[in-house]
C-alpha positions as CSV (number, residue, x, y, z in Angstrom):
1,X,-11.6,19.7,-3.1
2,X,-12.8,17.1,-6.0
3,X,-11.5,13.3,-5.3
4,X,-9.7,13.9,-8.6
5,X,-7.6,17.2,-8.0
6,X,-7.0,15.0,-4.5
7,X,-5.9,11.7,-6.5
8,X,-3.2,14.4,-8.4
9,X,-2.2,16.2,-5.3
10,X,-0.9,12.4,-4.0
11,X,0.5,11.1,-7.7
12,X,2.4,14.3,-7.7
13,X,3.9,14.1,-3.6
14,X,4.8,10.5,-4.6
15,X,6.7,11.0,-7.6
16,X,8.1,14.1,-6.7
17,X,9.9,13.0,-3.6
18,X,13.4,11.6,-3.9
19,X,12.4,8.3,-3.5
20,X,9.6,8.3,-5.4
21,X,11.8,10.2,-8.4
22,X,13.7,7.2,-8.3
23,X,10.8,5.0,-8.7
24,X,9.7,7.3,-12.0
25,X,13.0,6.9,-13.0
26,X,13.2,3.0,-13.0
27,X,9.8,2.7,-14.5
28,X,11.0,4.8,-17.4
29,X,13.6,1.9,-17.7
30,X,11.2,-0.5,-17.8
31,X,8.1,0.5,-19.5
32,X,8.9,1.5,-22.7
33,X,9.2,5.4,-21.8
34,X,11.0,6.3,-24.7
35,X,11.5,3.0,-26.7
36,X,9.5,1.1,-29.2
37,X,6.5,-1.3,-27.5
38,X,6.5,-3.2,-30.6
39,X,7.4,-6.8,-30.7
40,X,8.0,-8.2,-34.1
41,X,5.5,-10.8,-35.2
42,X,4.0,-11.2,-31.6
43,X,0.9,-9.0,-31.4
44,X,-0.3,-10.6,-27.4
45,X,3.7,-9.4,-26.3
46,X,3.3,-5.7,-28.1
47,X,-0.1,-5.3,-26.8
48,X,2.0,-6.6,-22.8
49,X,4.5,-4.3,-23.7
50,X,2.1,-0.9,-24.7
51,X,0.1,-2.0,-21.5
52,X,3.1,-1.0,-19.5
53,X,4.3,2.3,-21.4
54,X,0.2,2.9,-20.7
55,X,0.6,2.8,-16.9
56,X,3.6,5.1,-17.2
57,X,2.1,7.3,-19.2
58,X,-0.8,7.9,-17.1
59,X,1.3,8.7,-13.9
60,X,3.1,11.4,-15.9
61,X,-1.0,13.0,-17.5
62,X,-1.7,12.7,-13.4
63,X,1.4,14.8,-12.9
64,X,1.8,16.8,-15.3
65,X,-2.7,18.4,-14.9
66,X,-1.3,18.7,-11.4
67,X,1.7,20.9,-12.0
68,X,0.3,22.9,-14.9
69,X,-3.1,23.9,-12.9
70,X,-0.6,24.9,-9.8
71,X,1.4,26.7,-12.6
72,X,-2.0,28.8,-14.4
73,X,-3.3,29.5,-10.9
74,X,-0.3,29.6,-8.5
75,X,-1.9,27.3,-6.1
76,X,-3.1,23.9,-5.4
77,X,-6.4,23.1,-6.9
């Protein structure tokens, strides 16, 4: 197994446990999940705040390749 379809196997155990739901769901709350990142006339605290949202984002892509390749082939990769 590639380090990468690894790296996804672990993002998705972590997140996908209770505690680690919980985690996913206070980043939401913090990282500008589904709120604006802009900051009115401050383009160094938009560009903070987008920088967060980012690192959410990316946990949810790592999750999200990991569930839809178990999904297409009905197994781990």
């Amino acid at each position: 197994m590639q380090e990468i379809a690894k790296l996804k196997l672990m993002y998705n155990d972590v997140f996908t446990s209770d505690a680690g739901a919980k985690v996913l769901q206070d980043l939401e709350a913090r990282c500008n999940w589904r709120t604006s990142s802009y900051v009115a006339g401050d383009a160094n605290a938009t560009a903070f705040e987008e920088g967060k949202r980012a690192v959410l984002l990316h946990i949810f892509n790592m999750m999200e390749e990991e569930t839809n390749v178990r999904s297409r082939t009905g197994s781990p990769v």
